[in-house]
C-alpha positions in Angstrom: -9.0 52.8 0.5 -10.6 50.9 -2.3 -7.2 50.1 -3.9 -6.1 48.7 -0.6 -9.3 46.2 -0.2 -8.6 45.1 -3.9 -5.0 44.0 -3.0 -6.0 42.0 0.3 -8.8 40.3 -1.9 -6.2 39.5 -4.6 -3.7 38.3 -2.0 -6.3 36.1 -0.6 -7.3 34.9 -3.8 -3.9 33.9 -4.5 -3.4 32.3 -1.1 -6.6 30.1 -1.4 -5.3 28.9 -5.0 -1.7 28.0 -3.9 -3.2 26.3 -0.8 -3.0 22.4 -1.2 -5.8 20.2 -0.1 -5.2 18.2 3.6 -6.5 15.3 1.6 -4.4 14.9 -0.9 -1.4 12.7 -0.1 1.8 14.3 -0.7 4.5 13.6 -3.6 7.1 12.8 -0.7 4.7 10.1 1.2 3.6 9.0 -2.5 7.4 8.3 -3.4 8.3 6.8 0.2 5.4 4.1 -0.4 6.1 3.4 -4.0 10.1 2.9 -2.7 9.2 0.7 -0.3 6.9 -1.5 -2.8 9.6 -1.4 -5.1 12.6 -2.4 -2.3 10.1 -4.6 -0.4 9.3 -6.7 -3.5 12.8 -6.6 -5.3 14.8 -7.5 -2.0 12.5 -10.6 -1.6 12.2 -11.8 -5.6 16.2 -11.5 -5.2 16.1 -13.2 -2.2 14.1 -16.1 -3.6 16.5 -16.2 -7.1 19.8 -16.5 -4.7 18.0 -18.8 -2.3 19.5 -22.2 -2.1 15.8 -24.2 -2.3 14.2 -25.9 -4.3 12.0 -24.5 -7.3 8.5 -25.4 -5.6 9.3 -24.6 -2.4 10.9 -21.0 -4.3 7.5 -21.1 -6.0 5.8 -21.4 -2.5 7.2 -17.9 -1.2 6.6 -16.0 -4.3 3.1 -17.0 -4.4 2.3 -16.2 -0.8 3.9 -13.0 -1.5 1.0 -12.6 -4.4 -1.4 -14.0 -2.9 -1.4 -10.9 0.4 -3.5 -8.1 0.7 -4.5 -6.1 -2.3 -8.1 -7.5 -2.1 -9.1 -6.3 1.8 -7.8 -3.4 1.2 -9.8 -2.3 -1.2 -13.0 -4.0 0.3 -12.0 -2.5 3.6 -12.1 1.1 1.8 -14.9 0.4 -0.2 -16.7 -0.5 3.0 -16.2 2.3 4.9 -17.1 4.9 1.6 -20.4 3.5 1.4 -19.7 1.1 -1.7 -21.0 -2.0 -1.8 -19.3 -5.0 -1.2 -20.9 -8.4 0.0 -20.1 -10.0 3.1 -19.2 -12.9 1.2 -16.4 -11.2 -0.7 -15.4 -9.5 2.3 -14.7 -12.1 4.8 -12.7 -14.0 1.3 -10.6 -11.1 0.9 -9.9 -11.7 5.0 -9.6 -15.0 4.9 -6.8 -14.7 2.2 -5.0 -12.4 3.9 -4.8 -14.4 6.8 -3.9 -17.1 5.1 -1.0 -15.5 3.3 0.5 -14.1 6.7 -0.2 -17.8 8.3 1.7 -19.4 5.2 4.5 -17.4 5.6 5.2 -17.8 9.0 4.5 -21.5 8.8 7.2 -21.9 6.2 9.5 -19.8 7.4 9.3 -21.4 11.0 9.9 -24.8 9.0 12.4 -24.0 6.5 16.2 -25.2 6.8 17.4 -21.6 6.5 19.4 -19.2 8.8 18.0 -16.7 11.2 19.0 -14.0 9.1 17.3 -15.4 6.1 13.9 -15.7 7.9 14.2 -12.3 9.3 15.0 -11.0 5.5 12.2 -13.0 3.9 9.2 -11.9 7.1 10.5 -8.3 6.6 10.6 -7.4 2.9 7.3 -9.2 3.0 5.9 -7.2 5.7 7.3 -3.7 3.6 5.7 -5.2 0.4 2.6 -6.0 2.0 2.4 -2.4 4.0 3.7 -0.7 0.8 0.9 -2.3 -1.1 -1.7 -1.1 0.8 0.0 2.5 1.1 0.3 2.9 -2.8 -3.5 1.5 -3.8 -4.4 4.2 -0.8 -2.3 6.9 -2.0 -3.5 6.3 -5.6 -7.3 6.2 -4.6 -6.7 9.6 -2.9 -5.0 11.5 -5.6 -7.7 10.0 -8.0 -10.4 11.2 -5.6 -8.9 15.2 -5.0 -8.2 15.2 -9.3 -11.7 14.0 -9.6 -12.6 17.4 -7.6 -14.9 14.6 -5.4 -13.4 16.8 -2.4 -13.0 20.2 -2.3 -11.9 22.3 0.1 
């Protein structure tokens, strides 16, 4: 009987170290959002380079695309894991972001271009800004499990 008990143990032991952690966000979402930053961001730099504008107004869209979302995302998170972040900094970081959407959609409902072109330029900015957000989150998490912060 003792033999017996010794194998279920090992098998269990050997489950519970092969078991990956629910936390930990997965190599295929990691790749999808690191894809999408990549295609999202690309598609619209290329976009801009083969645009028919002029440089400032080229100039305009890239910065907006800069300008987005990286900051309130990581206030946002460091809000809600207890860090601290002023209220100052917080509603800035909101306030940019705003501002950035806003921009975009002003210029875009101003611009002398085709529908097409508007869609292209709202939608790879919408995949780089989502896509942004995913891969800072993604990165936080891994960095987090490897840190052994969260354990099972």
């Amino acid at each position: 009987m003792e033999p017996l008990k010794n194998m279920i143990e090992e098998k269990k032991a050997e489950r519970n170290l092969d078991k990956r952690n629910p936390f930990k966000p997965t190599g295929a979402f990691i790749g999808a959002s690191w894809t999408a930053l990549l295609v999202g961001t690309v598609g619209y730099c290329v976009g801009l380079w083969n645009a028919t504008m002029a440089l400032n107004e080229k100039g305009y869209y890239f910065t907006i695309l800069l300008f987005a979302v990286i900051s309130v995302q990581k206030s946002v998170r460091d809000k809600a894991e207890g860090l601290a972040v002023t209220e100052l900094y917080y509603g800035l970081s909101w306030f940019a972001t705003i501002a950035a959407v806003v921009l975009l959609t002003v210029g875009l409902w101003n611009a002398d271009l085709l529908l097409s072109e508007k869609g292209f330029y709202a939608m790879s900015f919408s995949l780089s800004i989502f896509s942004a957000i995913a891969v800072q989150k993604n990165t936080r998490d891994a960095k987090l499990i490897d840190d052994n912060e969260i354990k099972l």
